[in-house]
C-alpha positions as CSV (number, residue, x, y, z in Angstrom):
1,X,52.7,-61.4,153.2
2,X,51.2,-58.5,155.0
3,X,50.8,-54.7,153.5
4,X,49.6,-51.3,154.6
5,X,48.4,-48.3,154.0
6,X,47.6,-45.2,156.5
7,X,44.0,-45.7,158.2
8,X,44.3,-43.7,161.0
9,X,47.8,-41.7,161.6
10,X,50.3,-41.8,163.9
11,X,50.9,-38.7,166.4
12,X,52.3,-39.3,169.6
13,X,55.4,-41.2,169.8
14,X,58.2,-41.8,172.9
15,X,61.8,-42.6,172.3
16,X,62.8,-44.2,175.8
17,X,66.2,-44.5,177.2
18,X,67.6,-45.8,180.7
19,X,64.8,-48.3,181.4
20,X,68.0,-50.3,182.2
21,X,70.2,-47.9,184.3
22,X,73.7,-49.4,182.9
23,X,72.1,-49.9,179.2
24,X,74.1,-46.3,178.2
25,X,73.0,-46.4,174.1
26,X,69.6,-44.9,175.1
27,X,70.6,-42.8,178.3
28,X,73.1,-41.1,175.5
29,X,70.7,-40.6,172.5
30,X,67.8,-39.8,174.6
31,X,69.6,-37.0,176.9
32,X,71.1,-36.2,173.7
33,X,67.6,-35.5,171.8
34,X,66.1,-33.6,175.4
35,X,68.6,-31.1,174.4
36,X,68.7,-30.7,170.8
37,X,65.7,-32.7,169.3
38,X,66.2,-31.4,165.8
39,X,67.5,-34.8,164.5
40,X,64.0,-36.4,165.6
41,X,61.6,-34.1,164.6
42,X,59.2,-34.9,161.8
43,X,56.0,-32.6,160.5
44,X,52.9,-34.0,162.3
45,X,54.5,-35.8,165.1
46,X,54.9,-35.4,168.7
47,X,57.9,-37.2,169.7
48,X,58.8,-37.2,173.1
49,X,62.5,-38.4,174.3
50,X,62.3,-39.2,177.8
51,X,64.5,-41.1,180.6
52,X,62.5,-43.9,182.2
53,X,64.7,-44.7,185.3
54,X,66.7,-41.5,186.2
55,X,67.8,-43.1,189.6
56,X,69.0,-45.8,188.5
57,X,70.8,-44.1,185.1
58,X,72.4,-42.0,188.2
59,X,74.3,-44.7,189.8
60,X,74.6,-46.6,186.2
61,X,72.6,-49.9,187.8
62,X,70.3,-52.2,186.2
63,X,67.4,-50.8,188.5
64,X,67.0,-49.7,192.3
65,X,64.5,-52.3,193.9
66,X,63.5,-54.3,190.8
67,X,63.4,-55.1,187.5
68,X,61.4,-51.7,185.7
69,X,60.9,-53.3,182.6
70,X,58.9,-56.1,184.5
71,X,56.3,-54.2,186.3
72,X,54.1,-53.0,183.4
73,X,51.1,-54.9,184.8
74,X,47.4,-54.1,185.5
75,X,48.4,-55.5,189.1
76,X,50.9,-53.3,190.0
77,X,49.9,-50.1,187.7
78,X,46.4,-49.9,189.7
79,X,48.3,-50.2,193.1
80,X,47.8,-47.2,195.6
81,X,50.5,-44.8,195.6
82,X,52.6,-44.9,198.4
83,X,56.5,-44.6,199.3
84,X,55.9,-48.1,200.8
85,X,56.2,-49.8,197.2
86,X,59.2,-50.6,195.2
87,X,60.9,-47.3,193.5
88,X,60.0,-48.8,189.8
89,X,56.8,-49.7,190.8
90,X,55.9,-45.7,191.8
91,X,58.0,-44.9,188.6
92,X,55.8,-47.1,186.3
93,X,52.8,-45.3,187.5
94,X,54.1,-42.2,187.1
95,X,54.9,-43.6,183.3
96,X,51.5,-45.2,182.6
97,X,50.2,-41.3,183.9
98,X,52.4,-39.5,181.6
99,X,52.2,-42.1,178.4
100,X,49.4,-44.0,178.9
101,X,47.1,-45.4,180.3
102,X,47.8,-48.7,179.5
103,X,45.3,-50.3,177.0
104,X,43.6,-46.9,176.6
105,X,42.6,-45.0,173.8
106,X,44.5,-42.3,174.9
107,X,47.9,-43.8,175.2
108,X,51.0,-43.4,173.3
109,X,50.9,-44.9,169.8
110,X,54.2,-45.9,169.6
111,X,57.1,-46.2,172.2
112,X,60.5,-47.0,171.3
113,X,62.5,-48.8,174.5
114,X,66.4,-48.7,173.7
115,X,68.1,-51.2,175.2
116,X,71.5,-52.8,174.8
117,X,72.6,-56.3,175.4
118,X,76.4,-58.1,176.2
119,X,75.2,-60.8,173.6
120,X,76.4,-60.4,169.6
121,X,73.2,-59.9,168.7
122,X,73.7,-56.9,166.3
123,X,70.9,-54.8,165.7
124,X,67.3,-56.4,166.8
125,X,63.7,-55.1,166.8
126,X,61.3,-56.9,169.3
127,X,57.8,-57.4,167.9
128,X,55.5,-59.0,170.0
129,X,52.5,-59.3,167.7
130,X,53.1,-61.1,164.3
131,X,49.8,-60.4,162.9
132,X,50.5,-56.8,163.5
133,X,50.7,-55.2,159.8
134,X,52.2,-51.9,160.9
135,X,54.6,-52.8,162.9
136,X,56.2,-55.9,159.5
137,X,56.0,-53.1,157.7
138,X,57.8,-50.7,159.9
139,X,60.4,-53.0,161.0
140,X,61.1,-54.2,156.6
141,X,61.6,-50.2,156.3
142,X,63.7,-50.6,158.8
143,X,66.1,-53.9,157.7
144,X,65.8,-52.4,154.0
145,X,67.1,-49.3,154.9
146,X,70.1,-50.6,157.7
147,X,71.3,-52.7,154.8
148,X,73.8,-54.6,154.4
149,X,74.5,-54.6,157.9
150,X,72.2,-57.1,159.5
151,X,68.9,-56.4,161.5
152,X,67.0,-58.8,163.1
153,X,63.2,-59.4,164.0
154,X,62.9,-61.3,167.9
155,X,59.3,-62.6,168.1
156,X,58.1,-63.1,171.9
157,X,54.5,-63.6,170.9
158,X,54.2,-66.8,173.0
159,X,52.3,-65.7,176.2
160,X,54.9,-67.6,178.3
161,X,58.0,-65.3,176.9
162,X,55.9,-62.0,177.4
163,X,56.2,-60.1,180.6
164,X,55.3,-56.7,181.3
165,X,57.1,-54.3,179.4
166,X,57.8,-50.1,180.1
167,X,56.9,-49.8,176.2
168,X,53.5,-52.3,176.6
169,X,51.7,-48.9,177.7
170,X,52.0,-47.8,173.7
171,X,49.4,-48.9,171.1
172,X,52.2,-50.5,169.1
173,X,55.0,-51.1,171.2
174,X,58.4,-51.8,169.7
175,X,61.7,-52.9,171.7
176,X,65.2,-52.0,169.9
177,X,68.2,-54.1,171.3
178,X,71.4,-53.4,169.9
179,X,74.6,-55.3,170.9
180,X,77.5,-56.4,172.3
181,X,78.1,-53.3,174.5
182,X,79.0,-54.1,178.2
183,X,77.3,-52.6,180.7
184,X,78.2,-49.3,181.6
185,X,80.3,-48.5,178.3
186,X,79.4,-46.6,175.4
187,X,80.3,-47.6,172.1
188,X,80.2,-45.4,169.3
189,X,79.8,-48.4,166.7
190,X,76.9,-49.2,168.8
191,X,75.4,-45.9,169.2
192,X,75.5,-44.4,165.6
193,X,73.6,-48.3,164.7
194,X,70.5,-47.2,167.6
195,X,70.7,-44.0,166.1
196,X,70.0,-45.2,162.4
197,X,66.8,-47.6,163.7
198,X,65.5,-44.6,165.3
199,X,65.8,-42.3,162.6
200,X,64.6,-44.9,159.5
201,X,61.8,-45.7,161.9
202,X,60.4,-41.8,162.4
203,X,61.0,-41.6,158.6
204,X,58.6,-44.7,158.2
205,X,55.9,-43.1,160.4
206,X,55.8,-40.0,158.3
207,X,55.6,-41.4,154.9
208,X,52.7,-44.0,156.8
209,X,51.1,-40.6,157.7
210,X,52.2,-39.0,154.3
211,X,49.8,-41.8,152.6
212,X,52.5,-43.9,150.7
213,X,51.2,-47.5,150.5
214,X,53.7,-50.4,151.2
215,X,53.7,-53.2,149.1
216,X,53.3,-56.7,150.7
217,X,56.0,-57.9,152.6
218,X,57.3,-60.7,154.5
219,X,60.3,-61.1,157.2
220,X,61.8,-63.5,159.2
221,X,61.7,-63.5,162.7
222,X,64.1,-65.1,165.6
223,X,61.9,-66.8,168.0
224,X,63.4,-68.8,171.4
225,X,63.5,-72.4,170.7
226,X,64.6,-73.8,174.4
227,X,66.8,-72.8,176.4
228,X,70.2,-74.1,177.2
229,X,71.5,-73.7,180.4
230,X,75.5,-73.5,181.4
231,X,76.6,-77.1,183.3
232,X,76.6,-77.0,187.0
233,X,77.7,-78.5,189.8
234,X,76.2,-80.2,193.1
235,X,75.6,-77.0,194.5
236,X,73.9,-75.8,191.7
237,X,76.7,-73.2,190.7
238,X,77.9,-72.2,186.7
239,X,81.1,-75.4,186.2
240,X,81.8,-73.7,182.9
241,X,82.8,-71.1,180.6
242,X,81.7,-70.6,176.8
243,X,84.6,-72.1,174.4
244,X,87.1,-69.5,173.0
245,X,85.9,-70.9,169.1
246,X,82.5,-69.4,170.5
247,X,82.4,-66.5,172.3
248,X,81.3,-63.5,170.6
249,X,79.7,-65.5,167.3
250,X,76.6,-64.8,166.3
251,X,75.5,-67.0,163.5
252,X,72.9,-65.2,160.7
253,X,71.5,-66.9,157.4
């Protein structure tokens, strides 16, 4: 049980979108708020929308040269500048400039990352941290208020499941996943769902700010177990296809 109260407010918040070129949820909401950010506006804050990977959001790709949301590291955020390295790799950089520095005081408290997912997953929140107070509280708010559809909590705590995220520059970093949507498709289902997480979350941050305390509070969290990969043949190559009884269930207790 874990509850909270307002130490030290919250200012500086980013909603981003397109970290995945083909992940269109974000690229929508976030182009959407650049325009007309009345719907994410709260007293007190500066909230920020902003497209992570705009060359890859052009084409409607994953990425350019590599994975974005992989290159969050010390190792590659300290690299020299040159047009030599990897497109993501400059736009990180150019991120961890704008948002961070990473593991600074004078980084972003919170970024949002809005991805989607071809897996039934729903609507998930990504915490990475499950001794962080803030962030149970925030994402409880969050299920309470998205009720009765379902919202999950995906712990990837473990040091071997983390990797170096485009939202690990924030203070509190918190990764929304909302699916099925294929890649490159927009569903509305799906998008008024993102939309609803966003908006329950900024109203969390301002009654946190506001001084409301949260009673204690417990939730339960999804974490890998192993993994199970598809059969495959000699030549290493998938020999299978999920059943028809299976695709698309998602089972919740």
């Amino acid at each position: 049980m874990t509850s909270c109260v307002a130490k030290e407010p919250i200012k500086k918040i980013a909603i981003f979108g397109g970290t995945h070129g083909n992940e269109l949820t974000g690229v929508f909401l976030v182009t959407h708020w650049l325009r007309n950010g009345t719907e994410v506006h709260r007293a007190g804050l500066d909230v920020k929308p902003f497209i992570t990977n705009p060359r890859a959001v052009e084409k409607c790709t994953r990425y350019i040269d590599c994975d974005l949301n992989r290159v969050f590291d010390l190792e590659n955020l300290s690299k020299e500048m040159s047009e030599d390295l990897p497109y993501e790799v400059r736009r990180a950089q150019e991120i961890n400039h704008l948002f961070g520095p990473k593991n600074s005081d004078d980084a972003y408290d919170i970024v949002f990352d809005l991805h989607n997912t071809t897996s039934n997953m729903g609507c998930t929140l990504i915490l990475e941290d499950s001794r962080n107070d803030f962030l149970i509280q925030m994402f409880h708010y969050i299920k309470t208020c998205m009720a009765p559809l379902p919202c999950s909590v995906y712990l990837i705590e473990h040091p071997s499941l983390k990797y170096a995220t485009t939202r690990s520059i924030a203070k509190y970093p918190v990764g929304i996943e909302v699916g099925p949507q294929p890649h490159g498709v927009l569903r509305a289902d799906i998008l008024d769902q993102m939309r609803k997480m966003i908006k329950h979350a900024l109203d969390f941050i301002q009654h946190f700010n506001e001084g409301k305390e949260f009673p204690p509070c417990s939730i339960d969290v999804y974490k890998i177990m192993e993994k199970v990969d598809y059969p495959r043949n000699e030549s290493g190559d998938v020999a299978a296809v999920i059943h028809p009884n299976l695709q698309m269930r998602c089972e919740r207790k």
